[in-house]
N, C-alpha and C positions, 0 to 999 in steps of 0.2 A: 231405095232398094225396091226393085219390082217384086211386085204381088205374082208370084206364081200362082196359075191354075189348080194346081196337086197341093197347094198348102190352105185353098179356100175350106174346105172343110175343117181343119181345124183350127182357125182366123172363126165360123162360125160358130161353134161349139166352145168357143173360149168368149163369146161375146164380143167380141172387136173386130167383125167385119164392117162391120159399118165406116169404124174409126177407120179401117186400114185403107178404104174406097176413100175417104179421107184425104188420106195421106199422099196420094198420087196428086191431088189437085186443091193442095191449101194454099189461100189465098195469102198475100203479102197483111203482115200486121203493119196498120195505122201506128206509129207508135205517140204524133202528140195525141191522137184521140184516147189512146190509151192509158196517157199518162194523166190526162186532165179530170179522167175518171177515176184513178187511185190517190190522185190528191183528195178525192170526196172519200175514200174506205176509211172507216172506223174501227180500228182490231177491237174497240173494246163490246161493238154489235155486230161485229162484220156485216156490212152494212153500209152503200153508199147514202150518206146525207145530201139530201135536195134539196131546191127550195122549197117544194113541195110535199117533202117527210122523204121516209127512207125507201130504200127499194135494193134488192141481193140475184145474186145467181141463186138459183135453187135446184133441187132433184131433177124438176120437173124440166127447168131450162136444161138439163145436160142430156136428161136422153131424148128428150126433141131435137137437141143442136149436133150432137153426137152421138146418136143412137146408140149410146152405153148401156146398160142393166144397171139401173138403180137398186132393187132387189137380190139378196143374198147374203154371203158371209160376207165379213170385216176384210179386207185389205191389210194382214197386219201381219208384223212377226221383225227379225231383228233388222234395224237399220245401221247397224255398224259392227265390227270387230269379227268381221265374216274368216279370220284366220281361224277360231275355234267354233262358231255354227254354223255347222254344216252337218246330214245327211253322217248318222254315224260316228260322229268326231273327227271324220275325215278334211284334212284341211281344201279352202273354197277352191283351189287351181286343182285338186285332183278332181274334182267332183264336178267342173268346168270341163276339164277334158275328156271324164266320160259319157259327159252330153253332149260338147262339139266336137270330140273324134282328137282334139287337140288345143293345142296353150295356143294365145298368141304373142308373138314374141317379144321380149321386154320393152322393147323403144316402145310399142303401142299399148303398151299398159302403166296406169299411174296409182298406187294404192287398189285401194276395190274398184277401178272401172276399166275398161278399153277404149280405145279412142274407133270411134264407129267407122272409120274408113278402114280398119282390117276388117269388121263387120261388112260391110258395104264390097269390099272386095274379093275377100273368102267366099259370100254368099248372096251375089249377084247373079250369078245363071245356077241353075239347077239344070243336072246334065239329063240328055234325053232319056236315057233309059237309068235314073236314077230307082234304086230301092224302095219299099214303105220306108225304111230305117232312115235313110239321107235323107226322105224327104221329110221325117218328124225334125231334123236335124234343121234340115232349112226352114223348118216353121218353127222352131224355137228360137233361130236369131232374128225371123224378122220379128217376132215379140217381143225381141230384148230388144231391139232397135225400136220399136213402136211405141213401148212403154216409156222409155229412156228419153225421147225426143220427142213426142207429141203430149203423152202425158204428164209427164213426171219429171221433163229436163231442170237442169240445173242451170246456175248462170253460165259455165259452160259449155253450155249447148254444141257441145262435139266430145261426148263419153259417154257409155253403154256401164251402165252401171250394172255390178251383178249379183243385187240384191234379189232379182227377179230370178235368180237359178233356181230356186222354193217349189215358183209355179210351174214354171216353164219345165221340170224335171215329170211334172205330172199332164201332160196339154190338157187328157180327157178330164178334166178334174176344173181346169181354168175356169167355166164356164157357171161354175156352183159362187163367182165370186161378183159383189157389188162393186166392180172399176168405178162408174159413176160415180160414187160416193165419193172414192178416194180419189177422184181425179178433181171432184169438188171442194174436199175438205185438202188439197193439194196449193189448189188455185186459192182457197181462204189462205193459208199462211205463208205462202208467197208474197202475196197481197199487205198482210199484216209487216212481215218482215220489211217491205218496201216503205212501209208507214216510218219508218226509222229514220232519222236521216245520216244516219250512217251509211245505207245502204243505199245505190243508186241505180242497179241494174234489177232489172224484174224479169223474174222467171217465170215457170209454169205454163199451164194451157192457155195463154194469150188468144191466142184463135179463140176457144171458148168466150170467152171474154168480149171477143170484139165482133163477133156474129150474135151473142146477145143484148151490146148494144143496139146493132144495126136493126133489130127485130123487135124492140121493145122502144127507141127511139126513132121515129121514123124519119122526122126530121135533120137528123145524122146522118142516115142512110145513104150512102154513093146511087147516085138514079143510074137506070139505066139497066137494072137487075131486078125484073119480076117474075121470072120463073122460077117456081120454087119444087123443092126434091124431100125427101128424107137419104140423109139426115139433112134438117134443116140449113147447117153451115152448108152444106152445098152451093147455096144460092150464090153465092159472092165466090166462087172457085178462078172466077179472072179478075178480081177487083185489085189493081195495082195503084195504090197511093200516091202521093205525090210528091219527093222525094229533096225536095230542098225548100225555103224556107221554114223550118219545124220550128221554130223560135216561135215567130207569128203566128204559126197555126194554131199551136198549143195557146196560145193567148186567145187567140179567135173564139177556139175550143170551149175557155173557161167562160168566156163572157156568154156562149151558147148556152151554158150547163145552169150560168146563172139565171139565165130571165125562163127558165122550162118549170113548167105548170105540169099537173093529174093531166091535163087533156091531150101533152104532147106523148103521153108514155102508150103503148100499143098491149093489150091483153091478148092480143086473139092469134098469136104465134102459136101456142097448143091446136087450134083450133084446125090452122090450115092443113094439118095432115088427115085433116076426116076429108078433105079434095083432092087428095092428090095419088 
């Protein structure tokens, strides 16, 4: 969904400008490089194990790679049974349609989410001489569309979930909140839950994930990409993988991950934003 001009100010003031610049131009996720790296997670240190000892996403890696706010309140409040928490006791489809003007219609609703192409279609142009009011309206669904899908997706990855009604009912207020954190501690137990082998598809902020290898293993890294931006995931904005053998790769991958040493790993990612 396009970034409207009239919703950039509050995309800043909610702290997820950065992420939403983002969102226009994320790169393709690597998925054997992805996977050969959560064969290494440990839920019980979250915590990839190397040969070389451990090593994690941290604070620091999310607002470099995605200029998030690490700093702030908790991310928290109820994750299910939104028929009775809601604003008042009022149940979550009244309190939906008095911040998007309206429901949408059953087929594109499944329990608590929407399926984002009513999103994506309801709230793809914003009209020329739209109101303040429409326009907080179009900058509350590309939030729920942003949160839903870059940060916080599910294996699903095609539903707008609307636990996010809380924030998105206050914008000026979004901005008092640590996303970082939660989009970190998101990515841990995603991570964790994949460690199961019950479970085979992995969610969450993937991107994250695979712009922190690429900047912390260099060696990994697809060449060909040395101009670098804030937010750091920038750099890889056209990196397109390679899209058949995965079998192999993922194999390739792991014999890669096994003979890497201290000296292949890169510390000086923070670093490059005091150049750029």
């Amino acid at each position: 969904m396009p970034m409207h001009e009239r919703i950039i100010p509050y995309l800043e003031r909610a702290g997820l400008y950065h992420l939403a610049r983002l969102n226009s131009q994320w790169f393709w996720l690597d998925e054997p490089l992805v996977s050969a790296f959560v064969e290494r997670w440990r839920p019980e240190t979250h915590t990839f194990h190397m040969p070389f000892g451990e090593c994690t996403v941290t604070l620091q890696d999310v607002a470099f790679q995605l200029g998030l706010p690490v700093d702030g309140e908790a991310v928290s409040g109820c994750l299910g049974e939104f028929e009775t928490y809601m604003e008042g006791g009022r149940p979550a489809w009244e309190w939906f349609e008095d911040l998007f003007g309206e429901r949408p219609p059953p087929n594109k609703v499944k329990q608590m989410t929407v399926h984002f192409t009513w999103f994506h279609e309801r709230f793809r142009v914003l009209p020329p001489d739209a109101s303040e009011e429409t326009v907080r309206i179009y900058a509350r669904a590309y939030i729920m569309m942003l949160l839903s899908t870059q940060l916080f997706g599910d294996k699903s990855a095609n539903r707008v979930h609307i636990r996010w009604l809380p924030f998105v009912a206050n914008l000026d207020g979004m901005g008092r909140y640590s996303w970082g954190s939660a989009a970190l501690a998101w990515l841990y137990r995603c991570m964790c839950r994949v460690a199961n082998r019950n479970v085979t598809n992995l969610a969450g902020p993937l991107q994250l994930l695979q712009s922190w290898i690429f900047w912390r293993f260099p060696s990994l890294r697809p060449a060909g990409f040395e101009v670098s931006s804030f937010p750091l995931a920038s750099r890889w904005s056209a990196y397109l993988p390679p899209n058949d053998g995965k079998e192999q790769r993922v194999i390739r991958y792991r014999l890669a991950l096994d003979r890497l040493t201290a000296r292949d790993v890169s510390f000086i990612a923070a670093r490059v934003l005091l150049f750029v």
